[in-house]
Backbone as numpy.savetxt, mean C-alpha at the origin, in Angstrom:
# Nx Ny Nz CAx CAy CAz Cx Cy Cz
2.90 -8.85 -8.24 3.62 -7.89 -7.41 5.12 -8.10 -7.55
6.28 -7.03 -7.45 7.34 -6.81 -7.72 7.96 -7.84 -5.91
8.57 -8.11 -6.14 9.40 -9.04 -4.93 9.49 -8.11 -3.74
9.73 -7.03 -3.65 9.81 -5.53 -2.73 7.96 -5.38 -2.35
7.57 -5.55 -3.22 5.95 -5.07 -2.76 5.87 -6.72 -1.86
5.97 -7.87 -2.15 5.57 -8.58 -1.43 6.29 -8.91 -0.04
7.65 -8.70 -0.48 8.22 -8.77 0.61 7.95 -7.49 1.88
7.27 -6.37 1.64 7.06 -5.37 2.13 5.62 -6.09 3.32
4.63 -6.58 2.20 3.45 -7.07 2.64 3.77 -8.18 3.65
4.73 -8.50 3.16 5.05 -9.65 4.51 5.04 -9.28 5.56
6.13 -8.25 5.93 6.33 -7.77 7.07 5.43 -7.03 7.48
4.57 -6.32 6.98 3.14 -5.46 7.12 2.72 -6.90 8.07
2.49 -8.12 7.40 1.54 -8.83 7.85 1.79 -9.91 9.33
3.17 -9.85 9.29 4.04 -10.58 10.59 3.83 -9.09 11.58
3.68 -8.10 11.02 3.90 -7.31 12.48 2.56 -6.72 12.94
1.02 -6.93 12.14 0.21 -6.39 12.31 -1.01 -7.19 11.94
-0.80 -8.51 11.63 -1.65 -9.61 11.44 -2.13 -9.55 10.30
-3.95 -9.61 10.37 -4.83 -9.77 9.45 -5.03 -8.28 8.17
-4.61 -8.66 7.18 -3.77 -7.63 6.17 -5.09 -7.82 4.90
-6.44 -6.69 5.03 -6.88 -7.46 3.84 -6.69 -6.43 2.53
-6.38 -7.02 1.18 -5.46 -6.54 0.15 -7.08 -5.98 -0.86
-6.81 -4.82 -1.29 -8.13 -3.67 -1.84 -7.63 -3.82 -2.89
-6.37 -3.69 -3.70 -5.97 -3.69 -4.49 -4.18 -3.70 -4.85
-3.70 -4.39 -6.06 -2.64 -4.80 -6.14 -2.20 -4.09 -7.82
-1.60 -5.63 -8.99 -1.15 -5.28 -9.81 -2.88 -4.62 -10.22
-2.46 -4.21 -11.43 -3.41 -3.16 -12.71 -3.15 -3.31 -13.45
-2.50 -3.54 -14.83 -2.05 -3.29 -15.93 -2.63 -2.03 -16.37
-2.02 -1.31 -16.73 -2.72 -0.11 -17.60 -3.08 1.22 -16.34
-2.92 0.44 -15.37 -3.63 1.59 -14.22 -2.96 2.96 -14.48
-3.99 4.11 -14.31 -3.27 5.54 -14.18 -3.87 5.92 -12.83
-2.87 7.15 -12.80 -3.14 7.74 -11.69 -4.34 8.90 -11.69
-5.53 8.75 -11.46 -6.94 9.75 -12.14 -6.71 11.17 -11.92
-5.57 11.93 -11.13 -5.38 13.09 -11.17 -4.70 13.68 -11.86
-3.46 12.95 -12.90 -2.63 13.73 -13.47 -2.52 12.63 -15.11
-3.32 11.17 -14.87 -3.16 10.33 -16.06 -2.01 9.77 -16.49
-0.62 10.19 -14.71 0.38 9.27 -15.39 -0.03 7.67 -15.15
1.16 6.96 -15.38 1.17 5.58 -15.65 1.18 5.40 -13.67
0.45 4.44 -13.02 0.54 3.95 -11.79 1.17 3.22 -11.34
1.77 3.15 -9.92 2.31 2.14 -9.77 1.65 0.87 -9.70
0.21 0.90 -9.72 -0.20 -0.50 -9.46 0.27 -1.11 -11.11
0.58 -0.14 -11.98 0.60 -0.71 -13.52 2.07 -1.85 -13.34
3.03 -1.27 -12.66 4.32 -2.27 -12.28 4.24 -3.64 -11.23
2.91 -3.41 -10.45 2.91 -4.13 -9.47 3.83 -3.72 -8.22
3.87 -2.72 -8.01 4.82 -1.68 -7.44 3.84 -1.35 -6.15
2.80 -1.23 -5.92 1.80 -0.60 -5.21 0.64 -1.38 -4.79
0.27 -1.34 -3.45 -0.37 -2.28 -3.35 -1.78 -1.32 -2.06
-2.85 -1.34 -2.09 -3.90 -1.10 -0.96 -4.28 -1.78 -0.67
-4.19 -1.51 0.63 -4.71 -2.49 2.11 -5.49 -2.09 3.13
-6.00 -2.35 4.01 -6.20 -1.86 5.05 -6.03 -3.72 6.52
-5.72 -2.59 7.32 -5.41 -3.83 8.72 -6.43 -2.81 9.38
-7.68 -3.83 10.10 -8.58 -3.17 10.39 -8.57 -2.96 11.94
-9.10 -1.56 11.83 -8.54 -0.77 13.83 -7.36 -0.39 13.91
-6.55 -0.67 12.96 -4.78 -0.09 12.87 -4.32 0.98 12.15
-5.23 1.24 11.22 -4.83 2.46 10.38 -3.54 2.89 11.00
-3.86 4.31 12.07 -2.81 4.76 12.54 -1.45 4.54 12.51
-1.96 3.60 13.43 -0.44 2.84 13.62 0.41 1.78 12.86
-0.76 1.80 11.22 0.62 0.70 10.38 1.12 2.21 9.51
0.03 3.40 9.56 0.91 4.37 8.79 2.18 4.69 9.27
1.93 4.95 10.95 3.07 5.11 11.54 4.64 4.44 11.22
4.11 3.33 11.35 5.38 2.27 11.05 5.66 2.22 9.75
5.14 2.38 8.87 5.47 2.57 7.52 6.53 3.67 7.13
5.89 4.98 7.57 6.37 6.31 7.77 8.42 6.38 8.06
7.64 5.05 9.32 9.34 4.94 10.42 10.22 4.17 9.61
9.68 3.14 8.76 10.00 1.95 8.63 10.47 1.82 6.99
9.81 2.12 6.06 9.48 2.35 4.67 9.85 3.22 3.65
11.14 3.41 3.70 11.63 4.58 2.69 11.44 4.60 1.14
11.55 3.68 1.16 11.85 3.57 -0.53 10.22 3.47 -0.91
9.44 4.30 -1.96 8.35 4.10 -2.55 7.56 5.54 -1.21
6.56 5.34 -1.13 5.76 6.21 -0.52 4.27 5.59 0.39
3.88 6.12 1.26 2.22 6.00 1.91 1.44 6.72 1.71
0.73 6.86 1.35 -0.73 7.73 1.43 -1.94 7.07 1.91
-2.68 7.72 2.54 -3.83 7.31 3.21 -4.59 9.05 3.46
-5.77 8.96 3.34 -7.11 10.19 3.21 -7.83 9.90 4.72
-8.48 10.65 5.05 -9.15 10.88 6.38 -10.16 10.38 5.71
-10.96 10.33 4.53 -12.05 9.50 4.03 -11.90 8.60 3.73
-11.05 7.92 3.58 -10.79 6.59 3.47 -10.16 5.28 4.47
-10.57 4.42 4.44 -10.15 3.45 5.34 -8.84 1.88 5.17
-8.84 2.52 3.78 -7.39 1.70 3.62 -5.98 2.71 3.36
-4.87 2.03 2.64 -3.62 2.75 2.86 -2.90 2.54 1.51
-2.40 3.08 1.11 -1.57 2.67 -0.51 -0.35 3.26 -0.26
């Protein structure tokens, strides 16, 4: 992971505890909708989920997190 992704995860994890990590670096990773290059390919991107928090770490991310982006699906239970 890029120093920004971990240092990001830090604070994810000091302000919302138990942080468990779905996925991180990739080498080679694409993105399956368009086949560009991913950020997990930089170590740039990281999925998680903090469980019962959804909501509210998107929230804070949203508030908190400018640089890079969040996404999270109503079918899904983690956050990237």
């Amino acid at each position: 992971l890029t120093s920004e992704a971990r240092n990001l995860l830090g604070r994810i994890r000091s302000r919302f505890g138990n942080v468990q990590i779905i996925s991180t670096c990739r080498p080679g990773a694409r993105i399956a909708t368009t086949g560009k290059i991913s950020k997990h390919a930089s170590g740039q991107a990281i999925d998680f989920r903090v469980p019962g928090r959804k909501r509210e770490v998107v929230q804070w991310l949203k508030a908190n997190h400018r640089s890079g982006g969040t996404m999270t699906y109503s079918d899904m239970d983690h956050i990237h």
